[in-house]
N, C-alpha and C positions, 0 to 999 in steps of 0.2 A: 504494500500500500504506500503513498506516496503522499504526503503530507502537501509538501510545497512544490513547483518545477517551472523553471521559466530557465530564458540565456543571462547569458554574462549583462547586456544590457538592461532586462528585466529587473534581474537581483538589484542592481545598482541603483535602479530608479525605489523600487519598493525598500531595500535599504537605509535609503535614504528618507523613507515617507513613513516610520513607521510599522517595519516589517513585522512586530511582534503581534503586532492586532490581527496582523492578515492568517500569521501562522495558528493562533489561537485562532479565530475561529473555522478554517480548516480542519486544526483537530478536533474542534468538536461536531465539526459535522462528518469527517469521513473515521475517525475513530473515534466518535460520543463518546471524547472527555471531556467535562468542561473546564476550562483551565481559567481559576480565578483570578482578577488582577491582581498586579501587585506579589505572585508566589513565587514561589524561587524560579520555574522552566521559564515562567511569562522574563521574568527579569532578565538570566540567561539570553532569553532571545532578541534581547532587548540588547543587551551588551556585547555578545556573543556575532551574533548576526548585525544590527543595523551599527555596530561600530569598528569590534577585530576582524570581521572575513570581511564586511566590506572595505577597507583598507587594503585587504592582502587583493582582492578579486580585483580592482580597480587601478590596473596595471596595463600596457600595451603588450606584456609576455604575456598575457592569457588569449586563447582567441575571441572572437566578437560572440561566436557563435558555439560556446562550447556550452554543454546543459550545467545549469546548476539547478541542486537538487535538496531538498531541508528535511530531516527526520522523515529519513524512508527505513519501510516497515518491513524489518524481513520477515517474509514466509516461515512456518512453524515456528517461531517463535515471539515472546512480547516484546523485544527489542527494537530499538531505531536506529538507525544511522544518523550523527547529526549532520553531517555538511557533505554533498559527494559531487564532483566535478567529472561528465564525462568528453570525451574526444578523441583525437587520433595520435600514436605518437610519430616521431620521424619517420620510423620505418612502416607508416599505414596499416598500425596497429589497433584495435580499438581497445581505448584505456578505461577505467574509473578510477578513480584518485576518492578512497573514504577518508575524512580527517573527523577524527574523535575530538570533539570541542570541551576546553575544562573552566573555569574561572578561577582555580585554586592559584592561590597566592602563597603557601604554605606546605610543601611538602618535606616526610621525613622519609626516613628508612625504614626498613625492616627485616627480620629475618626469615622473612615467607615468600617462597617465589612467587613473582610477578604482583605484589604488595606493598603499597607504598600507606601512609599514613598521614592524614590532611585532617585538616579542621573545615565544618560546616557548622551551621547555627549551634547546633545542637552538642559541639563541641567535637572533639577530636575519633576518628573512626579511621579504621583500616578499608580501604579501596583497590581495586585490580588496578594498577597503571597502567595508562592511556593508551600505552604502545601495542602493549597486550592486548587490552580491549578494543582495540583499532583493527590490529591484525587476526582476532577471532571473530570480527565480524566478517572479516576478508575469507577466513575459512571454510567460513559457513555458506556465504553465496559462491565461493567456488567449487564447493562440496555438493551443494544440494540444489543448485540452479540448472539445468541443462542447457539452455542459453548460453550460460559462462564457458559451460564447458565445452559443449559443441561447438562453437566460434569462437575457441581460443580467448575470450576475449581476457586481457589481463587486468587483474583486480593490486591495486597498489593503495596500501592503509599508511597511514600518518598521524599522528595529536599535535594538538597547538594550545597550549598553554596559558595563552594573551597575559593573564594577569601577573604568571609568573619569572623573576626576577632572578634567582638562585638559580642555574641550571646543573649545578652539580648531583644534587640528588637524583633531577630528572634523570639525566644520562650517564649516572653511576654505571660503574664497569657490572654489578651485580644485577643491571639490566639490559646487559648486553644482548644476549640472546633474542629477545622481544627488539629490540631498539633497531638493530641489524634487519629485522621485518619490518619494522613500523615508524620508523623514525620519529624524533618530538622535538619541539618546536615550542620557546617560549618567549615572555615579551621582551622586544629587543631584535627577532627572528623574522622580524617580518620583509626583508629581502632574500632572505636565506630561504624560506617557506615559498615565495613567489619563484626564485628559481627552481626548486625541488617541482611543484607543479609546471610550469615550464618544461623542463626535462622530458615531463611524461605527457603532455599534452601540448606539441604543434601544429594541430589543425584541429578546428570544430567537429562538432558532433554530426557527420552528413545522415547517420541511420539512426537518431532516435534509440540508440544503445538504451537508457535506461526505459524505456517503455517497453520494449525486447524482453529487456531481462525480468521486467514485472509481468509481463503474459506468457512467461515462459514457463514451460512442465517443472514441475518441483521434484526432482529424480535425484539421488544420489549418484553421485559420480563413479561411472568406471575405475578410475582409479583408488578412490573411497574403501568401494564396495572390493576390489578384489586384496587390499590392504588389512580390510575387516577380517577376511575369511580367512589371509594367511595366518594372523595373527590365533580365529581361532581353533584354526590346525594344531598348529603349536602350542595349543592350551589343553593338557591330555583330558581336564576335568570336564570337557565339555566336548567328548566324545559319545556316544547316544549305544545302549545297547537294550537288546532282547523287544521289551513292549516299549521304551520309551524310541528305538527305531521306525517299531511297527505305525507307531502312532503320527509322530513326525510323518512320516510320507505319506500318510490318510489327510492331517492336518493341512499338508504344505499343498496336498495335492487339490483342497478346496479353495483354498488360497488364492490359488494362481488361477481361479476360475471363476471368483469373484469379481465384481460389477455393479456399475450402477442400477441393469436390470437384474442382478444376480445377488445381493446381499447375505451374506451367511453369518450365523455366532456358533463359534464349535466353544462347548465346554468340555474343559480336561480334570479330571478331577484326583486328585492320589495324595495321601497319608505324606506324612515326613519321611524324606529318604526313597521315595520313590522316582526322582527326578524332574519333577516339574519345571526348576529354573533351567536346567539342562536343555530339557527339550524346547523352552522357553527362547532360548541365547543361539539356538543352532536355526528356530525357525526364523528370525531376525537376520542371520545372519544369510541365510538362504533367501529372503525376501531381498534384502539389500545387492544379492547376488544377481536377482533380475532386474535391479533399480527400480524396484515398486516401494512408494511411498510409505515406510513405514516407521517403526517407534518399538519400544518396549518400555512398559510401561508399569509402574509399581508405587502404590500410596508410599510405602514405606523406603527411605531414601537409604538406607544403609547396603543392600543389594546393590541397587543404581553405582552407588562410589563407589563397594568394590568391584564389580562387574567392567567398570570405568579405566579403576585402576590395572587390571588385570590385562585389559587388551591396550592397554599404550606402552606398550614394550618397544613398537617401532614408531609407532606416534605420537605426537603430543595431543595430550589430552583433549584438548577444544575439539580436535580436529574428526572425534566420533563425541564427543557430549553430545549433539543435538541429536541422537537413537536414542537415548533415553531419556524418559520424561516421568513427572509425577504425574496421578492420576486426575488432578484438579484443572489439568492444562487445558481443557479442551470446550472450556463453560462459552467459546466465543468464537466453535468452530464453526465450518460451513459443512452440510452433509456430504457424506462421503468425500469428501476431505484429503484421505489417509484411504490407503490401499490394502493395506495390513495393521493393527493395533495388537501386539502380544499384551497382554495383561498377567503378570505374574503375582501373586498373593493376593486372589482378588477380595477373597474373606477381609481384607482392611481396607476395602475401600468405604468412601461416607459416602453420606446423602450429600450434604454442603461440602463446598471447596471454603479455601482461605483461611488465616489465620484465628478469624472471629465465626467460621465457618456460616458465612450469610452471603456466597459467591454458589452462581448456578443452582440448578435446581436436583440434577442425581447425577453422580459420578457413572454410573453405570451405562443410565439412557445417556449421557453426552459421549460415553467412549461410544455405542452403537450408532449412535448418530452420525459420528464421524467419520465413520470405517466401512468399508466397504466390507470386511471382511475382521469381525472382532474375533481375537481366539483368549479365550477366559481359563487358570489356571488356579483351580477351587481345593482347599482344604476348610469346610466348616467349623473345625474344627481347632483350627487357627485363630479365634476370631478372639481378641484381647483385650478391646478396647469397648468403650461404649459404644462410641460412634460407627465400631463395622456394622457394612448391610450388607456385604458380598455373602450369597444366596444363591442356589438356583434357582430357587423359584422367583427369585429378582430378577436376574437373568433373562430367566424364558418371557417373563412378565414386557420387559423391555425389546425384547427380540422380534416379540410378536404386535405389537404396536408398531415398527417403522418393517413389517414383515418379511422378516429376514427368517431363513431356513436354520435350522438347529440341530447341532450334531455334537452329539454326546459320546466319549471316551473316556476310560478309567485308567490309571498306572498303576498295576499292581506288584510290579516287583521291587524289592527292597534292596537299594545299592548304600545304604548308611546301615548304622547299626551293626558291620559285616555282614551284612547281605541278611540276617536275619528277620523274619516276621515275628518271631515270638517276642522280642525287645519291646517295640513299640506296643504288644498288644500287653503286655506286663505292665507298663506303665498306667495302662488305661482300667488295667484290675486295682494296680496301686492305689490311683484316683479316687477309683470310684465312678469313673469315667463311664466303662463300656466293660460288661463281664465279657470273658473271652474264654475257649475251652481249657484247660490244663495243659501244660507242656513240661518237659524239662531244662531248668535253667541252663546244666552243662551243655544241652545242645546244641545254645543258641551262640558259644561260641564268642563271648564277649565279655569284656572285661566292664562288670559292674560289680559296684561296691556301694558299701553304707559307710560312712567315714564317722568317727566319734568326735572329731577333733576338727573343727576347719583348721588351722594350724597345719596337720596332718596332710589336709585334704590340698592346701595351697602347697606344701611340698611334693606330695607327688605330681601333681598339675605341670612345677616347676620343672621337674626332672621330666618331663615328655617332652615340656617343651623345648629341650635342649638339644632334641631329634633336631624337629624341623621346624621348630616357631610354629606351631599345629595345636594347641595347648591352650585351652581358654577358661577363667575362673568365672562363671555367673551367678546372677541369687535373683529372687522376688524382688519386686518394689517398695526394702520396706524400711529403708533407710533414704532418709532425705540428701539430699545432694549439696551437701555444706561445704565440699569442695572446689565449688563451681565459683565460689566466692573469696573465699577463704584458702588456706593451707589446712584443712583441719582434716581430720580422717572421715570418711563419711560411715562405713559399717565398722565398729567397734565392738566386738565380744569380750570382754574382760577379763572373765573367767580362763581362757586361754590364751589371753594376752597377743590378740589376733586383733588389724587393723591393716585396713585397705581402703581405698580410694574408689570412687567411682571411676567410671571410663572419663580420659582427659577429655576437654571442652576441645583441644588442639586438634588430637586425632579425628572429630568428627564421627561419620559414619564409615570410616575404615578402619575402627579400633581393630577388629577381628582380623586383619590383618597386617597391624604396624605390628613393627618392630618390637618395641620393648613393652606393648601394652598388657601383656602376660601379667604383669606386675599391678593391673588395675582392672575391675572388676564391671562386667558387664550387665545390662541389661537385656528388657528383653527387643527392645524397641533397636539395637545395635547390632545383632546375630539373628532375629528372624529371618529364614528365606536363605540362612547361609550357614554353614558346616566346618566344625573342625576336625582334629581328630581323637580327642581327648577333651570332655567337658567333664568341669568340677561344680555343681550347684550348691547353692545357699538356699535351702529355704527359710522362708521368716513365716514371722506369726502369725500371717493371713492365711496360712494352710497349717492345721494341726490334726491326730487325730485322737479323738478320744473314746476308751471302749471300744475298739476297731471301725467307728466312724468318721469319714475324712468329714472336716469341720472347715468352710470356708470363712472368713473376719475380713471384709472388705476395711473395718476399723483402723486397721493394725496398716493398713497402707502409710508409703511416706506422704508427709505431707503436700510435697511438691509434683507426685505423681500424678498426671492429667488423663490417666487411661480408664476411669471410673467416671470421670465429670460424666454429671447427670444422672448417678445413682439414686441421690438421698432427693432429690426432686422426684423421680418416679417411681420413688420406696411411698411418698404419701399419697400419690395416685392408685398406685396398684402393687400393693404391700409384695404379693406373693409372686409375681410376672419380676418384681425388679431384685429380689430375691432369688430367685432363678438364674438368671441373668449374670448376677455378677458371682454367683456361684461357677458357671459354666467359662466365665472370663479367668476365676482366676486361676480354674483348676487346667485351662487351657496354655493357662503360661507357663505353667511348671511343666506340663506335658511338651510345649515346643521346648524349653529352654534342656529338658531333660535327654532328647532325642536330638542335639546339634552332633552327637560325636559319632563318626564312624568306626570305631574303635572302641572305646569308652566311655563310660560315665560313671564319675562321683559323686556321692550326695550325702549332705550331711543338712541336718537340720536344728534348727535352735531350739530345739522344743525337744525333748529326752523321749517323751513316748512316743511321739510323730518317729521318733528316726529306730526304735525296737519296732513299731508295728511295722517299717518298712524292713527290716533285717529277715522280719518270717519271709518274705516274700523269695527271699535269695536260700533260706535256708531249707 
């Protein structure tokens, strides 16, 4: 979408008359924002636009006739472009030049790649630098545009600075990397900036380049795509066997067969350990392999990073971010849209999107809506939070309103746990879950234990993880997260002189696979949807049992846990319905949190008779 576009002449006149009025109400009529006076973007475009670019554009090294362009909207994503110049360069090439416009007067360092640290009203915040975020917009339309890519045409990113004075920070050697792609540009720069555009653009725009590239098919790039797939070759864990093969090629085969008159939702549905994300990551990357528009998609953002991180071995990261998406993205798509939408963990998806959840109206209906072809990847039994409504019967509900075909699949074979079924169904007799026939425990060929000691239990944790960083400590929600603020220990036991931290705010949702985060203890919002090979549990006092009844205490929760809101509100409507409920939530956590290891699981619990009635279970 395209906010502003006129030539070199155009700009210069509207520039000069007040350009911020004209862009403001553009954006509210072609992306209904209404953009109040007087707020920071209106100001921005005000200083930005009708003072630093038009200085730099008002030059006889630009041509007369080259397009300029204001806050263009890239495709799949909420992002703008603020300034883009297009034309031809010497060798009758067609150019776009994107410059990431900043107003910052103040930048510092940091020690986070491509993270610089500046002050806004609101006082001092960490930010992507400009060069970065200049050259990842550049990625993206050369990524996912076919236009760009079928006609060559080359995309050259830049930042301009205007306000800033210091340019050392900007062009520290520690952002070299980026700067080398993007160059920056601060005030003081503005001959230096005139020539850099110069360079790349000696003749006008004679084709309307950027109109090209806005009605052009949104395909992933050949190059992209076959970069995606080497990568996940060489990723043994997302290698597909026995039903999760059979199933992919049933799946992949509806796929590719879908349509605007052909709409289809295949649900997948399979227990922990049965490969869902697997089958998940391979149908994405087989999509990508025919350049049909697609996404993989998941409420839960800890999967997404690592999944992220995992295939930029030969990449940089930006340069596949836009495949994965959270589930709220799509409150403002157009129908079928997207050609393929993978949905993995669909059990946590909500009704509402957004942070105050008061965005769109169902995560579900708007992925159907958008997709030509939704493939939904269901465990029920997953579901941990207040807010999930992933359902099949949600599902089919939604499928059959914008009346798309529906095709149902099961995973049944168990590739965690060491291939065992009896693990997971033991857990679910442990619960109280799901009675299951008898088995015996030596069969199943796995190393579980009931530990006496967290102490104990963080020891051997430690020594697995000294294999292969495979090794992960987790517990319930039921220690508050004091260290997110503080230096302070967040789960302290006393009695065994046992103290540890929550997962670091630094790590993010890659805890589960940094480095040294062995040493700091997870949730469950940080390892759902993903596997170690050695897991140590904590339970806390929101699951005990007493008399051989499991006894769920939503009470006992930390106090900063948000996976309940909404409990004690519809505990007074409907005493017994919300009782239920968060019964089935919590004993659902302990049940994913229990089954992350392929290998093993420890469990120890703070509660003496809760961890004896679990000890029969083994004996």
């Amino acid at each position: 979408m395209i906010v502003y576009k006129t030539n070199k002449a155009g700009f210069l006149s509207d520039a000069s008359n007040g350009i911020e009025d004209l862009i403001r109400l553009n954006v509210k009529e072609k992306l209904n924002i209404d953009v109040k006076p007087g707020n920071g973007e209106y100001e921005s475009w005000k200083n930005s636009l009708g003072n630093a670019m038009y200085h730099i554009i008002n030059t006889d090294k630009i041509p007369e006739d080259s397009t300029i362009a204001v806050e263009y909207g890239i495709n799949r994503t909420k992002n703008r472009i603020d300034f883009i110049i297009c034309g031809i360069d010497e060798n009758y090439k067609e150019k776009i030049i994107i410059i990431e416009l900043k107003q910052w007067s103040e930048v510092k360092l940091t020690d986070k790649d491509a993270m610089v640290e500046t002050r806004f009203r609101q006082g001092l915040s960490e930010e992507l630098h400009p060069s970065y975020q200049a050259w990842s917009y550049s990625t993206l339309l050369k990524g996912f545009n076919a236009e760009i890519y079928n006609n060559m045409i080359d995309v050259q990113p830049c930042a301009y600075l205007h306000n800033q004075v210091d340019q050392d920070i900007v062009n520290n050697d520690f952002y070299k990397n980026y700067l080398e792609k993007a160059p920056a540009f601060c005030k003081g720069d503005k001959l230096k900036l005139q020539e850099f555009i110069a360079s790349h653009i000696k003749y006008g725009d004679k084709k309307d380049i950027l109109y090209r590239v806005e009605k052009g098919e949104i395909r992933p790039s050949k190059t992209l795509a076959d970069s995606l797939l080497s990568m996940i070759k060489g990723n043994q864990e997302f290698v597909m066997i026995d039903d999760q093969k059979i199933i992919f090629e049933n799946a992949f085969n509806i796929a590719k067969k879908s349509s605007y008159t052909n709409k289809n939702v295949i649900i997948i549905e399979g227990g922990p350990g049965t490969g869902k994300s697997v089958v998940a990551i391979n149908l994405l990357v087989s999509s990508i392999k025919l350049r049909l528009n697609s996404q993989y998609v998941t409420k839960n953002s800890a999967p997404r990073a690592v999944f992220e991180s995992k295939l930029t071995k030969t990449l940089k990261k930006t340069e596949i971010s836009n495949l994965f998406s959270g589930s709220g993205s799509f409150t403002t798509s157009f129908m079928d849209s997207f050609d393929v939408l993978v949905v993995d963990e669909v059990h946590r998806l909500n009704e509402k999107s957004g942070i105050f959840k008061n965005i769109g109206e169902n995560q579900i209906k708007e992925i159907i809506y958008s997709s030509k072809c939704s493939i939904f990847f269901l465990d029920e039994n997953q579901k941990v939070t207040w807010q999930d409504i992933g359902s099949k019967d949600e599902i089919e509900k939604w499928a059959r309103k914008y009346l798309a075909k529906i095709h149902y699949f099961k995973l049944e074979s168990q590739f965690r746990c060491n291939g065992s079924d009896g693990f997971p169904a033991l857990i679910n007799n442990m619960l109280q879950i799901k009675e299951t026939a008898n088995f015996k425990f030596e069969d199943m060929k796995y190393d579980f234990q009931i530990i006496d000691s967290p102490s104990k239990l963080r020891e051997m944790i430690f020594e697995k993880n000294k294999i292969n960083n495979k090794a992960r400590i987790v517990a319930g929600y039921c220690w508050d997260w004091v260290s997110k603020k503080t230096n302070n220990f967040d789960i302290e036991i006393p009695q065994f002189d046992f103290r540890m931290k929550w997962n670091l705010q630094s790590d993010g949702y890659t805890w589960i696979v940094s480095p040294n985060s062995v040493n700091e203890v997870g949730c469950i919002h940080t390892c759902q949807g993903l596997e170690v090979e050695y897991v140590g549990v904590i339970i806390g006092k929101d699951l005990v049992v007493r008399d051989g009844v499991v006894i769920t205490n939503p009470n006992n929760r930390a106090k900063t846990d948000k996976s309940i809101n909404g409990y004690k509100k519809d505990l007074k409507n409907n005493p017994e319905l919300a009782k239920k409920k968060v019964n089935e939530i919590i004993k659902n956590t302990y049940r994913t949190l229990m089954t992350r290891g392929l290998k093993g699981c420890y469990i120890y619990s703070v509660d003496e008779e809760t961890n004896e009635y679990f000890k029969k279970f083994i004996a």
